[in-house]
Structures are given as structure tokens and as C-alpha cells.
N, C-alpha and C positions, 0 to 999 in steps of 0.2 A: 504494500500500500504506500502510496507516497504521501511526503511527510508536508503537512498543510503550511503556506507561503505564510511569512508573515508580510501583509501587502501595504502595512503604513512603511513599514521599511523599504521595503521594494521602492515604495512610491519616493520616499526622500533620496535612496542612490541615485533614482533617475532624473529628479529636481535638480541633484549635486551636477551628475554627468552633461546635461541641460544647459546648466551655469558656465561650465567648464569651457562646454564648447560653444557658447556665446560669447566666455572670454578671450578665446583662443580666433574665433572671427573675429571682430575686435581689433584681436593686435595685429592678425593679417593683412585685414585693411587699414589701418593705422602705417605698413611699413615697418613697422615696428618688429618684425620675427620673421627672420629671416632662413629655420626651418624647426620640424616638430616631428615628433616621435609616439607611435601611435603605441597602444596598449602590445601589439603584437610582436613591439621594436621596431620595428618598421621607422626608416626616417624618411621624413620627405620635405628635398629643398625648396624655398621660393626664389632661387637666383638663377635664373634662368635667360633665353636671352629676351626677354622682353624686362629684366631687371632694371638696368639702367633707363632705360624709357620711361618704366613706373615712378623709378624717384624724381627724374625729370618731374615729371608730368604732375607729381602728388605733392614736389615744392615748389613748383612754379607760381609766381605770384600773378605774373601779368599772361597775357594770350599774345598770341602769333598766328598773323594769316599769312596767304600768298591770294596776290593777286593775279591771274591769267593772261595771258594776251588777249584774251577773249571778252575782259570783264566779267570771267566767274571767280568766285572767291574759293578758294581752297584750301 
């Protein structure tokens, strides 16, 4: 017979696990973590080649167009 769940607990680890990984999105989008390690070990990095472009683009204060020969903005 299996042995009856205690489910207020259950329910707080996955509140916990919840939090965890809202704080771990978070610092992804922040820039801020630049790689993580899953429960399995598993690492997985964020610097990749779209890395530089990201910091670019995430400290950028002002904008940059190009203007066309055509008069389209690009």
C-alpha cells in the first residue's frame, strides 16, 4: 500500500521550487548570470554568440537607426 502524501508539504516545496525559479529568471534577464546548474548537474551557459549583442543592447542608453537610400528606416 503506498504511504499517504503529506500535500501541505508537497505544496510548500513547490511554492519554494516556484520562487526559485522566478529568481533565477530574474537574474537571466537582468544579465546578471551568466550560467546555472540544474538539479541533474547539468550546466548550462548564457554566453553564447548572441552574448555581446545582449549586453550591448540591455546597457544601451540611447537608440541607433540607419537611414536607407530609399528613405526607409532600418
Amino acid at each position: 500500500m503506498e504511504a499517504p502524501r503529506n500535500l501541505l508539504k508537497e505544496n510548500e516545496e513547490l511554492k519554494n521550487r516556484l520562487k526559485e525559479a522566478e529568481e533565477l529568471l530574474a537574474a537571466i534577464k537582468s544579465g546578471s548570470v551568466d550560467a546555472f546548474v540544474t538539479d541533474e548537474q547539468k550546466v548550462f551557459t548564457l554566453k553564447g554568440a548572441d552574448y555581446a549583442y545582449r549586453i550591448l543592447i540591455d546597457t544601451m542608453i540611447e537608440g541607433a537607426a540607419t537611414l536607407a537610400l530609399d528613405m526607409t528606416v532600418n
